[in-house]
TORPA-775421 format. One record per atom (N, C-alpha, C): x, y, z; residue in one letter; residue number from 1. Coordinates in pm, 1 decimal, padded with zeros to 6 digits. Layout:
<rs>
X,Y,Z,A,NUM;
...
</rs>
This chain:
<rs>
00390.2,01384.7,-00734.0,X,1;
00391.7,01268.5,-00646.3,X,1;
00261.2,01267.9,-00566.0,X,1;
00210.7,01164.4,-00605.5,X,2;
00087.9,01122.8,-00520.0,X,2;
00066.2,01129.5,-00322.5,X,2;
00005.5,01203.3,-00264.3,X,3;
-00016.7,01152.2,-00138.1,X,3;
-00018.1,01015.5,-00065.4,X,3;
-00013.4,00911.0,-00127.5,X,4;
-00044.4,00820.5,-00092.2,X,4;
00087.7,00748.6,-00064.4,X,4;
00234.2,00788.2,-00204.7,X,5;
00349.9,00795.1,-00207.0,X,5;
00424.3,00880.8,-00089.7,X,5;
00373.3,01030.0,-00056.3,X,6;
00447.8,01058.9,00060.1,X,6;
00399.5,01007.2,00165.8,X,6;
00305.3,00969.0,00186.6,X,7;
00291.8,00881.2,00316.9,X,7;
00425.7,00705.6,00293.2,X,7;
00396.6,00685.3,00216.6,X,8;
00466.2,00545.1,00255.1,X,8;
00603.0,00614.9,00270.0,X,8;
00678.7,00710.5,00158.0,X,9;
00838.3,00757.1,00191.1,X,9;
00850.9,00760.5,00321.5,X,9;
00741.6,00885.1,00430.0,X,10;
00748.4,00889.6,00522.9,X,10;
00775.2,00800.2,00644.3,X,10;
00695.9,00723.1,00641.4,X,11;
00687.1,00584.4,00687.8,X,11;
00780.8,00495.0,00692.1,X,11;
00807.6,00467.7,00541.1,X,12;
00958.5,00388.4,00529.6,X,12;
01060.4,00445.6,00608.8,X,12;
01033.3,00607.1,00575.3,X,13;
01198.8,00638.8,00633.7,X,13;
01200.0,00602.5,00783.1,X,13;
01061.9,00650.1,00817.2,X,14;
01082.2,00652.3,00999.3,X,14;
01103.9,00529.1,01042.5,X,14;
01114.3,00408.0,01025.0,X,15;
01057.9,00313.2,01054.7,X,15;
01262.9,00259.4,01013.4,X,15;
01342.4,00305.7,00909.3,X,16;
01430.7,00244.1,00857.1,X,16;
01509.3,00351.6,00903.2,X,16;
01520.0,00468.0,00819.0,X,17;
01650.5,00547.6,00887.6,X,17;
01613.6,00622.2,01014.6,X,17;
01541.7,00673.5,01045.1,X,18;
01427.0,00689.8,01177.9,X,18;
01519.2,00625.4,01286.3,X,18;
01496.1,00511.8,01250.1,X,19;
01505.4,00354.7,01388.2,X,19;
01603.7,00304.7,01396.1,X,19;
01728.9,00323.6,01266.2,X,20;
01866.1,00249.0,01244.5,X,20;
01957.1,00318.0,01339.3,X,20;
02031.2,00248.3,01389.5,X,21;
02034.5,00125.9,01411.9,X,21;
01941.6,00052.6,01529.6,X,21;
01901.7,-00024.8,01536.1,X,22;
01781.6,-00141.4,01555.9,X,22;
01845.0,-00146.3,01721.1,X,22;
01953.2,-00201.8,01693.0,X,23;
01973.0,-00310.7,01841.8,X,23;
02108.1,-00238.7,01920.8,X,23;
02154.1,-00253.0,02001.7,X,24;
02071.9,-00255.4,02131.3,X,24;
01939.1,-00177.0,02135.3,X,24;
01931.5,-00057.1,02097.1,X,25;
01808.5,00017.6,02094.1,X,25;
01836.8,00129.4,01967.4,X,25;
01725.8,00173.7,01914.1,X,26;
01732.1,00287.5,01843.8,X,26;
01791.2,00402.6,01859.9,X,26;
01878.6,00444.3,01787.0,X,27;
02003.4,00548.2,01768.5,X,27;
01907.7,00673.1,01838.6,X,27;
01807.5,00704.4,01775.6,X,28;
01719.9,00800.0,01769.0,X,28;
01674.4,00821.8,01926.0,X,28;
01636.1,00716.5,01992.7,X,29;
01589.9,00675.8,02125.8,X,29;
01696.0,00714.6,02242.6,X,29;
01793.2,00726.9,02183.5,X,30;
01946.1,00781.5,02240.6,X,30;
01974.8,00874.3,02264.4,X,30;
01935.1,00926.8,02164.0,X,31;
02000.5,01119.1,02131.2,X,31;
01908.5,01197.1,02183.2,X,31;
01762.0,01112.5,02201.5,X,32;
01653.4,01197.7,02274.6,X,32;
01674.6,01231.5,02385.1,X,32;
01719.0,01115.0,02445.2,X,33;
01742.5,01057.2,02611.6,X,33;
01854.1,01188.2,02624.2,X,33;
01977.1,01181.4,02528.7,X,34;
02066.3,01237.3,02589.9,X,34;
02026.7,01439.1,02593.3,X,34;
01953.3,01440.7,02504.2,X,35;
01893.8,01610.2,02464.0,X,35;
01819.9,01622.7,02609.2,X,35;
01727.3,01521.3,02667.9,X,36;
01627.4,01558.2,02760.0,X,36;
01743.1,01567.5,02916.6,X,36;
01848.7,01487.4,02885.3,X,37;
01926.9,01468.6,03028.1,X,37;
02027.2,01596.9,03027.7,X,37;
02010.9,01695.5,02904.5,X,38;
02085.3,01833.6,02943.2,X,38;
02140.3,01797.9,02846.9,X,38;
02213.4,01735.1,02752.8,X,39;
02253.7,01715.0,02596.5,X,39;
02440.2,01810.8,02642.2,X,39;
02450.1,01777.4,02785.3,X,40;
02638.2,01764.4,02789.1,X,40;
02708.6,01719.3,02736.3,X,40;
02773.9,01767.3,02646.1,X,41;
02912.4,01706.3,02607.7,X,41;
02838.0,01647.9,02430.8,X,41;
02720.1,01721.8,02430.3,X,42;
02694.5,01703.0,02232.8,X,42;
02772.0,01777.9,02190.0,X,42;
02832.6,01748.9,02077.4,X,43;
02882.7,01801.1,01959.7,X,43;
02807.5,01811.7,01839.0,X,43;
02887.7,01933.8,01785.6,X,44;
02767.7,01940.3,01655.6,X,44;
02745.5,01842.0,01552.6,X,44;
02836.9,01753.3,01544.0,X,45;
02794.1,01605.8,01471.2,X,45;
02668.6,01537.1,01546.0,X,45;
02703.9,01536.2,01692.3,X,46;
02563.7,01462.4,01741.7,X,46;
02422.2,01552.4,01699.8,X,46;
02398.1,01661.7,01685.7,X,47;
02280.4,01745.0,01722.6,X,47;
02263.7,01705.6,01515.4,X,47;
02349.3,01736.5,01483.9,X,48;
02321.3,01716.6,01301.5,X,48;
02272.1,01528.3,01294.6,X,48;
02323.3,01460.6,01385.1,X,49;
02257.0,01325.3,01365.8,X,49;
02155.8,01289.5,01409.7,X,49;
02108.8,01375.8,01552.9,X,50;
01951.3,01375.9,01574.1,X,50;
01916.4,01456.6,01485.8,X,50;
01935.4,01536.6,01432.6,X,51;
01847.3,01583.9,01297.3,X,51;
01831.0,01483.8,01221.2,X,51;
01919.6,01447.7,01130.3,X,52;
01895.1,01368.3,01030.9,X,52;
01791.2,01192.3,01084.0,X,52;
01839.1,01156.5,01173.8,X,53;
01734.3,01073.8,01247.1,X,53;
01611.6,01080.8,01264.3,X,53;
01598.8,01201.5,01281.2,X,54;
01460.5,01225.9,01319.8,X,54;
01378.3,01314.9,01213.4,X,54;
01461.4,01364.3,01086.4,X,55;
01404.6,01418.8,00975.5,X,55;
01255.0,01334.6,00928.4,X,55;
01273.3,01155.2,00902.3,X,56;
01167.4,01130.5,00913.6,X,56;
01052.7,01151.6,00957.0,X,56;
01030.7,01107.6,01068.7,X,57;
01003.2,01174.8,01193.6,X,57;
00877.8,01293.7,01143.6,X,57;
00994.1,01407.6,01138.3,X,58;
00927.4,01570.6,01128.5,X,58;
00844.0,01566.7,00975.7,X,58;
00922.4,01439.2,00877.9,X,59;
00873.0,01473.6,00763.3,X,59;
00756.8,01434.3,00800.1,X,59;
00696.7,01315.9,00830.9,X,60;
00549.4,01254.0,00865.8,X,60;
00452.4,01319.5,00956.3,X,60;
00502.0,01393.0,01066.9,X,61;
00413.3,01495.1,01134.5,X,61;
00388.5,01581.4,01067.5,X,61;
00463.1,01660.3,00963.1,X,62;
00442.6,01775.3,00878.4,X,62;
00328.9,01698.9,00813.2,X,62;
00348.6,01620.4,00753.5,X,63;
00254.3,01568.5,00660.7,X,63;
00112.5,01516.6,00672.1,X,63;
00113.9,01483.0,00822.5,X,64;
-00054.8,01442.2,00889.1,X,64;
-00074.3,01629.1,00934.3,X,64;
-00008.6,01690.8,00969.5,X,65;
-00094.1,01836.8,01014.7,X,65;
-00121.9,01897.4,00884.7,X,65;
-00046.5,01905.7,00786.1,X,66;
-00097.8,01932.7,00628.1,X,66;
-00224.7,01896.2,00611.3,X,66;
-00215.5,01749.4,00616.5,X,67;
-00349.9,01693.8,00566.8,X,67;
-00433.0,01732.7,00632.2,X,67;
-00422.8,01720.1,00755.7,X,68;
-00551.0,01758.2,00857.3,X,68;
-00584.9,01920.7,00814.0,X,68;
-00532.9,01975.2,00816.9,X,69;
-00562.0,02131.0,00796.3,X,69;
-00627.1,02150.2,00618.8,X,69;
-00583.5,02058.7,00560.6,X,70;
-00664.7,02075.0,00409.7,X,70;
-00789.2,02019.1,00437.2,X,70;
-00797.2,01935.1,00503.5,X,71;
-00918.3,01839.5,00537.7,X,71;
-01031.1,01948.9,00601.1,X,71;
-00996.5,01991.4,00706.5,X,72;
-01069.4,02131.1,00796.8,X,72;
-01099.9,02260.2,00708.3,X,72;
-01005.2,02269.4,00592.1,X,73;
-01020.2,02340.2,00498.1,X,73;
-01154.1,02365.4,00422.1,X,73;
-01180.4,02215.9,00367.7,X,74;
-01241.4,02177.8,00284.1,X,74;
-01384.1,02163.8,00366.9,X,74;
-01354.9,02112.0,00465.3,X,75;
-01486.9,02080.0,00509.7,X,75;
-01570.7,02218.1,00573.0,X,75;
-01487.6,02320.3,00602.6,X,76;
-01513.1,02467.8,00645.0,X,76;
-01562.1,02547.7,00495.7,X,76;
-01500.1,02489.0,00372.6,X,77;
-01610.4,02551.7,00247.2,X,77;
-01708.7,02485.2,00227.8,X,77;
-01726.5,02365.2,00274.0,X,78;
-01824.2,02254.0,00216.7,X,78;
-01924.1,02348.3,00337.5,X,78;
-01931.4,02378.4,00446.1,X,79;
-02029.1,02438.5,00508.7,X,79;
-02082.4,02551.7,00545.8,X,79;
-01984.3,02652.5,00464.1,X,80;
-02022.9,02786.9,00422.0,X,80;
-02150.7,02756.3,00274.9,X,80;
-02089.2,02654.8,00177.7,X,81;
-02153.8,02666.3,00071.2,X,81;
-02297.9,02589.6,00113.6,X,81;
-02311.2,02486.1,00233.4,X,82;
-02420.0,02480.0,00254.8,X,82;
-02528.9,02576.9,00307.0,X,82;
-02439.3,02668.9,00369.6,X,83;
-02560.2,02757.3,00459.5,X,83;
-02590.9,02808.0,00362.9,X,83;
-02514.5,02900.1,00259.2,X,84;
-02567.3,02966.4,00170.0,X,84;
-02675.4,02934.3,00083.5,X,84;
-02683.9,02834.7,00064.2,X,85;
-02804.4,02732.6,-00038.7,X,85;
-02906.2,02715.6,00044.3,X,85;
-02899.9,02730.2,00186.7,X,86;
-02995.0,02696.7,00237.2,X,86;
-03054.5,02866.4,00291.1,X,86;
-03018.5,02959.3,00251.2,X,87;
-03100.0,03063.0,00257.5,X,87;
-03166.2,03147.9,00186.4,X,87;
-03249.8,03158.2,00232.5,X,88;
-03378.0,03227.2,00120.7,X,88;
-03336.6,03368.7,00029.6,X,88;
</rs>
């Protein structure tokens, strides 16, 4: 699977199961609120539904620090192999 494909999955999901349900406000936007206000009276269905809510989410951050770190990767050999060429 192409990179270009896990970015949109990512995306889709956050944006669809991420955000569902929509109205009054995002499910997700809820469970945060309620984790940050001391998360009293969660049950383990709630804490497994901010998981799954927010799996998106973690999948797409995983996936920009991946990239970024291959990116830093690459560009950290690209400038070892320059110095080297450039010494006598």
């Amino acid at each position: 699977m192409s990179k270009k494909n896990l970015y949109f999955i990512a995306i889709f999901g956050s944006f669809t199961l991420g955000l569902a349900p929509f109205a009054p406000e995002p499910h997700l936007f809820g469970k945060v609120r309620w984790v940050l206000g001391g998360a009293e009276g969660m049950a383990m269905k709630d804490w497994l539904d901010l998981l799954m809510h927010g799996a998106p989410f973690l999948l797409l951050f995983g996936l920009i620090l991946y990239d970024m770190a291959m990116r830093l990767k690459s560009h950290k050999k690209q400038e070892v192999k320059n110095f080297r060429e450039q010494r006598p």
